[in-house]
DODO-61977 format. One record per residue (C-alpha): residue number from 0; x, y, z. Coordinates in Angstrom, 1 decimal. Layout:
SITE; num; x; y; z
SITE; NUM; X; Y; Z
...
// end
This chain:
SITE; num; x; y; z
SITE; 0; 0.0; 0.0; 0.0
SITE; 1; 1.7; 3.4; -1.0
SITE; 2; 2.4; 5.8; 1.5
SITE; 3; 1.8; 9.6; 1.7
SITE; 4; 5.4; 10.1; 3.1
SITE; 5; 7.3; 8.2; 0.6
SITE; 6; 5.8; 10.0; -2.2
SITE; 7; 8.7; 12.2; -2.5
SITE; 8; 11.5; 10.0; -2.5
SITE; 9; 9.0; 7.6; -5.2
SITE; 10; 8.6; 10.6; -7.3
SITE; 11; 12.8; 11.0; -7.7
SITE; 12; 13.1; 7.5; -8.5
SITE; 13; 10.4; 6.8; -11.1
SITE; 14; 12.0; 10.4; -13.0
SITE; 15; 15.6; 8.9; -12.4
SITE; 16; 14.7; 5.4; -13.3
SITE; 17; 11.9; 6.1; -16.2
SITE; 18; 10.0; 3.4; -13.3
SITE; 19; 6.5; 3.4; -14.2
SITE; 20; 4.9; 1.3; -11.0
SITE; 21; 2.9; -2.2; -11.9
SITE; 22; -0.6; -1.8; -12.6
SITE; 23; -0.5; 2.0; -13.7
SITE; 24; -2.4; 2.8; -16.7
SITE; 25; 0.1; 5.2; -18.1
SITE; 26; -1.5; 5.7; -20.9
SITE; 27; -4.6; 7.0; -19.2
SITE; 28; -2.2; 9.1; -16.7
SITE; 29; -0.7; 10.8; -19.6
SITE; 30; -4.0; 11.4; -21.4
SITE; 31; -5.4; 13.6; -18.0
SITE; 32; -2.2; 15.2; -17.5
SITE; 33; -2.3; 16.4; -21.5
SITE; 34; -6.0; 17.2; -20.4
SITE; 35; -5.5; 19.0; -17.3
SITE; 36; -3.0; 21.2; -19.0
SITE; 37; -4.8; 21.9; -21.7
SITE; 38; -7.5; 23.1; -19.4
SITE; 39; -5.2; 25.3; -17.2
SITE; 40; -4.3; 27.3; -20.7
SITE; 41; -8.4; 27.6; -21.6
SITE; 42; -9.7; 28.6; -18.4
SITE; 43; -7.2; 31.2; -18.3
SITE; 44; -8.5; 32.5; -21.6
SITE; 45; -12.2; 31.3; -21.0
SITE; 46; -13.2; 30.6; -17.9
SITE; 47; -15.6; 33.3; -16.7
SITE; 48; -15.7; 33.3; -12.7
SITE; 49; -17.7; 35.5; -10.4
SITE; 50; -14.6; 37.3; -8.6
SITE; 51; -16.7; 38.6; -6.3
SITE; 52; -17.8; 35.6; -3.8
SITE; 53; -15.7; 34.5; -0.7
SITE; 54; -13.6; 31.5; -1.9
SITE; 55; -11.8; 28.7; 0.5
SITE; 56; -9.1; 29.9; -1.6
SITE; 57; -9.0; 32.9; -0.2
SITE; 58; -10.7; 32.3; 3.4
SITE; 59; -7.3; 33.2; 5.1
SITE; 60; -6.1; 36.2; 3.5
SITE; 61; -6.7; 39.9; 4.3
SITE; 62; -10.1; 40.6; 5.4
SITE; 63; -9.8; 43.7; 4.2
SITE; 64; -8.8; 42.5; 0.9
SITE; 65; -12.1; 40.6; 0.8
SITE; 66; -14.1; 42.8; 1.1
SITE; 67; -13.2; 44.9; -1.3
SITE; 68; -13.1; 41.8; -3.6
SITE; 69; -16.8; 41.1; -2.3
SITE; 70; -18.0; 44.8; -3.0
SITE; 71; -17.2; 44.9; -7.0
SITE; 72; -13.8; 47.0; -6.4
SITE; 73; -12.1; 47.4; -9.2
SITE; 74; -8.5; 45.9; -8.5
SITE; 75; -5.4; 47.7; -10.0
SITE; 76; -3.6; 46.5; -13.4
SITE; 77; -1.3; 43.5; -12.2
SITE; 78; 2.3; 42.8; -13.8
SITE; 79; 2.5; 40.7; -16.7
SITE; 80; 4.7; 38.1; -15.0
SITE; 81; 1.7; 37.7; -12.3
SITE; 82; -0.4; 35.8; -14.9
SITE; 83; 2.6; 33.3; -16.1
SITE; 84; 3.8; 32.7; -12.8
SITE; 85; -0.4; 31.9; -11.6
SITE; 86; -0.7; 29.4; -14.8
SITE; 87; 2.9; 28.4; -14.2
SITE; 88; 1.5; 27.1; -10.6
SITE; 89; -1.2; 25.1; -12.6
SITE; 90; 1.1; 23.2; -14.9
SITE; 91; 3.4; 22.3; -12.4
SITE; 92; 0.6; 20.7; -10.4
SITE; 93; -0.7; 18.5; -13.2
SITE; 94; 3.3; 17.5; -13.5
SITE; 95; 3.5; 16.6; -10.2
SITE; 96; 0.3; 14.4; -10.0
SITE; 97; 1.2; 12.7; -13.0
SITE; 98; 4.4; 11.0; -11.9
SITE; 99; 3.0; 10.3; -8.4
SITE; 100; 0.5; 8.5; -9.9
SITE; 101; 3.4; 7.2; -12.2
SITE; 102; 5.2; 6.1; -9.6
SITE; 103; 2.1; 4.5; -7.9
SITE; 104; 0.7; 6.3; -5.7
SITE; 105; -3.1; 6.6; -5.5
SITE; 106; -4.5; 10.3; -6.4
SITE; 107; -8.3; 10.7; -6.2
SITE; 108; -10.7; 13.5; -5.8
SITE; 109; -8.8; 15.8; -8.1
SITE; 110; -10.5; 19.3; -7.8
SITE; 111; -13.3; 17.6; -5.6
SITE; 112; -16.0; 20.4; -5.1
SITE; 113; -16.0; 21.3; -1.3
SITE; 114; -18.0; 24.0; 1.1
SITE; 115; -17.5; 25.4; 4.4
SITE; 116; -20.7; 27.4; 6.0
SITE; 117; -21.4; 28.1; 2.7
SITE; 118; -18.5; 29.3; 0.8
SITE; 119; -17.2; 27.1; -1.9
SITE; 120; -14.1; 25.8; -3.1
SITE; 121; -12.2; 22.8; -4.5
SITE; 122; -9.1; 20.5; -2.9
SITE; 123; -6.5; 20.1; -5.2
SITE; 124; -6.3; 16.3; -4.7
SITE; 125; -6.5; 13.4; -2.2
SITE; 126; -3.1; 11.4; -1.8
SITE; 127; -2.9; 7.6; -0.5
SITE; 128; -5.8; 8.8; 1.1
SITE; 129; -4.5; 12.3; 2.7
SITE; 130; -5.5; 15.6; 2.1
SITE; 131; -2.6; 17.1; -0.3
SITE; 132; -2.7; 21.1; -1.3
SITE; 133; 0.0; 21.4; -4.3
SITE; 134; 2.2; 24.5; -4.1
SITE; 135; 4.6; 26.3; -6.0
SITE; 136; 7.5; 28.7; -4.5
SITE; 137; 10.7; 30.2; -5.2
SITE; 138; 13.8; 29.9; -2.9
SITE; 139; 12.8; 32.1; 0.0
SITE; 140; 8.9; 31.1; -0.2
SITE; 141; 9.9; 27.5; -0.3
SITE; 142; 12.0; 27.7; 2.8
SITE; 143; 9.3; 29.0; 4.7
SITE; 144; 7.8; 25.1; 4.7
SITE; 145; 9.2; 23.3; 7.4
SITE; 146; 8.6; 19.7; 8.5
SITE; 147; 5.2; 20.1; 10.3
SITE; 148; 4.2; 23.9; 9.9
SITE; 149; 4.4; 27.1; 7.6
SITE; 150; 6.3; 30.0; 9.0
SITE; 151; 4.9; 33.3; 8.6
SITE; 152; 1.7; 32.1; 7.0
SITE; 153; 1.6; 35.5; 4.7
SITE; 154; -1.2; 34.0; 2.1
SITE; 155; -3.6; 32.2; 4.4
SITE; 156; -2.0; 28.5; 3.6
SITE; 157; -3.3; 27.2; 6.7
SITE; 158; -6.7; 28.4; 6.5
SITE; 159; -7.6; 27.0; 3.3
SITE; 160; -5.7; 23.6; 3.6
SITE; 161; -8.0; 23.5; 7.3
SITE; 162; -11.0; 24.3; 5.4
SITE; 163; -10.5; 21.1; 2.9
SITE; 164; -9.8; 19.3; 5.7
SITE; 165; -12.9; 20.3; 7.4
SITE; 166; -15.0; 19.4; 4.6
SITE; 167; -13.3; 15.7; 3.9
SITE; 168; -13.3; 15.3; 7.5
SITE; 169; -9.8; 15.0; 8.0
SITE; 170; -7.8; 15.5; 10.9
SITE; 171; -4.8; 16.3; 9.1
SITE; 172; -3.5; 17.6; 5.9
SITE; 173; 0.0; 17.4; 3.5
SITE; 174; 1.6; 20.3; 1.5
SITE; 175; 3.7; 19.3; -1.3
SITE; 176; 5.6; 22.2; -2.5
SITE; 177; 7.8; 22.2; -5.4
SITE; 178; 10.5; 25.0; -5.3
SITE; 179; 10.0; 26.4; -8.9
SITE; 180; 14.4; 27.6; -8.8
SITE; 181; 15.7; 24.0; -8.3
SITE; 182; 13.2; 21.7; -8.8
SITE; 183; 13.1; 20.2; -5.3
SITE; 184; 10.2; 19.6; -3.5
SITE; 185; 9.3; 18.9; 0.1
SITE; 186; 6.3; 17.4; 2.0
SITE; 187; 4.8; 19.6; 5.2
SITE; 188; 2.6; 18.0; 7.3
SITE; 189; 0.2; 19.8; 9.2
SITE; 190; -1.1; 18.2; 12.3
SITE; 191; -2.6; 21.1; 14.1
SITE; 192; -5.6; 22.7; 11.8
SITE; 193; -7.3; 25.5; 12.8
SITE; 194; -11.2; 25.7; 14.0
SITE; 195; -11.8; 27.3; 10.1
SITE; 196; -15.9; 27.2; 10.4
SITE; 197; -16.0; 29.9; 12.9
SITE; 198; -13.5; 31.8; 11.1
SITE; 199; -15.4; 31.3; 7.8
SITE; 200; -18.6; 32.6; 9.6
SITE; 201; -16.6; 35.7; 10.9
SITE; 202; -15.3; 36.6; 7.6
SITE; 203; -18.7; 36.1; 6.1
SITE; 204; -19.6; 38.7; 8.4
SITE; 205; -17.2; 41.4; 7.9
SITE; 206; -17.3; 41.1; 3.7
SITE; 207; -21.1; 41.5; 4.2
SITE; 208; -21.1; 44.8; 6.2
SITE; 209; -21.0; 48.3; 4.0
SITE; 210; -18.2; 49.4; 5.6
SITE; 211; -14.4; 48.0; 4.8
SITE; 212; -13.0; 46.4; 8.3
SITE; 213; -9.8; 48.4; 10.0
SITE; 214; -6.7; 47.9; 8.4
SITE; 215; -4.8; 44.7; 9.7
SITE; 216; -1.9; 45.7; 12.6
SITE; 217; 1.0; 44.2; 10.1
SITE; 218; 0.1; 46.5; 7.1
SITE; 219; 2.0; 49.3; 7.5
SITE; 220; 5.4; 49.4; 9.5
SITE; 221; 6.8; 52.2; 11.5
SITE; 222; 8.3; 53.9; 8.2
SITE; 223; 5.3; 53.6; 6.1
SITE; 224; 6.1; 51.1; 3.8
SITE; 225; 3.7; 48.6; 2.7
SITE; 226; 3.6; 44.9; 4.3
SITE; 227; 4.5; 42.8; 1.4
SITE; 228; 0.6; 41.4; 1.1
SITE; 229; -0.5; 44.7; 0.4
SITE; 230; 2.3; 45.3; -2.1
SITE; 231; 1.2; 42.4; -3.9
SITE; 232; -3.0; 43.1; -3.4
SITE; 233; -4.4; 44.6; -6.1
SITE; 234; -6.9; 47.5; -4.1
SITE; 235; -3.9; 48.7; -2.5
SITE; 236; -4.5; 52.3; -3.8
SITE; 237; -7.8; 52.1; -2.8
SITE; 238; -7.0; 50.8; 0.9
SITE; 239; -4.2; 52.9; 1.1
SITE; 240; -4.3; 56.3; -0.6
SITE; 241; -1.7; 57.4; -2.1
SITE; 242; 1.5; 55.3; -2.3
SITE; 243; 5.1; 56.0; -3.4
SITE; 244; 7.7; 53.2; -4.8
SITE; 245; 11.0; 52.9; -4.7
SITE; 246; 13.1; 49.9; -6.5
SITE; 247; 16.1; 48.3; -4.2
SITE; 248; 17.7; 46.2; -6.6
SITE; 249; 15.0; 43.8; -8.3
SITE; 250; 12.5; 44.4; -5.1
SITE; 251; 9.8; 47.2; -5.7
SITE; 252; 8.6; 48.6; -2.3
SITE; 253; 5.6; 50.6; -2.0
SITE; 254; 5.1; 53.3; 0.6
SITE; 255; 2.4; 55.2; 2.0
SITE; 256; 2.4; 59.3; 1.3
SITE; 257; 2.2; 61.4; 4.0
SITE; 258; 0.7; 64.2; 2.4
SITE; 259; 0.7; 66.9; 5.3
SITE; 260; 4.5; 66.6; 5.7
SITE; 261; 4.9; 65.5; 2.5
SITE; 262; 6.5; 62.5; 2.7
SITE; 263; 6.7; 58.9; 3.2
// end
């Protein structure tokens, strides 16, 4: 019977050895993955989604940010390279489920349709019967998975995996992250989920009000620049008012104008 933590070390060895595992229908594995790619490329070009609902997706991030989202703001033009590196996320999934199930491990409930008090969403996949969220990251978001938690949970992570897990019932829930610089990829396993219906039913509350909540404590340090969630959010000019950048090497930081004195 495959197992959830050898899936890793499987993965290596049926790339390294060209293994494919007895009884895997490779033809049929190859077939989805050509479908599920094919899919990530339409729906980026096709797929028309109501941006305005609360997702499970997004369940952990800024509440702020939500409910803006939730009250039809319209978000600022992102970079280019956001898109690529979004669909790159997609691919790299499919890849990744392929060769596990290449290497004979069992993947079901693929994009399984899940809710939470009412707000939808969809699990990326079930692995040797574990709850698995797939990620991509770059060097310094990768390191921030360690063996059983996520430090300085910046996107919500934890939120949304504890929301699948809610829904599936289970009591505890896998990352598998693959560090988009090097190609290596790690397994977190998180033990300790968090009590996600009540938070779910809070955030619920707040996106319906007709007020924006308070800004959150972290996004704005002592010299006004921007915490790195609201660089990244797309209603920052709307939350904020109006911002200055300044480049530092290949890092853009924004900062908010103090217009009395100002400065930033």
């Amino acid at each position: 019977m495959s197992d959830i933590h050898y899936a890793i070390p499987d993965l290596y060895h049926s790339l390294r050895e060209k293994y494919i595992a007895e009884g895997v229908d490779f033809n049929a594995v190859i077939e989805q993955f050509m479908e599920e790619v094919g899919a990530a490329l339409y729906n980026h070009y096709k797929e028309e989604k109501d941006s305005r609902k609360i997702r499970i997706s997004s369940i952990g991030q800024c509440e702020r940010k939500q409910w803006y989202n939730a009250h039809n703001y319209e978000q600022e033009e992102q970079p280019d390279k956001l898109a690529l590196t979004f669909l790159q996320g997609h691919l790299m999934e499919a890849l990744v489920k392929a060769v596990l199930k290449i290497s004979g491990h069992k993947v079901k409930d693929e994009q399984a349709k899940l809710s939470v008090a009412g707000v939808q969403g969809s699990c990326d996949a079930v692995v040797d019967n574990e709850l698995v969220d797939f990620k991509t990251a770059s060097n310094w978001s990768f390191d921030k998975f360690k063996d059983d938690h996520i430090k300085d949970d910046s996107f919500g992570y934890l939120e949304q995996i504890s929301a699948y897990a809610h829904a599936l019932g289970k009591k505890r829930a896998h990352f598998i992250v693959l560090n988009k610089n090097t190609g290596e990829l790690k397994l977190t396993t998180v033990n300790t989920l968090k009590n996600i219906e009540d938070h779910v039913l809070y955030v619920k509350d707040i996106v319906s009000g007709t007020t924006p909540p308070d800004h959150p404590v972290w996004a704005v340090n002592a010299t006004g620049e921007l915490d790195m969630r609201c660089s990244f959010c797309g209603f920052k000019q709307e939350c904020h008012g109006p911002l200055q950048s300044k480049t530092f090497g290949k890092i853009t930081k924004h900062f908010v104008v103090d217009e009395d004195a100002g400065n930033f």
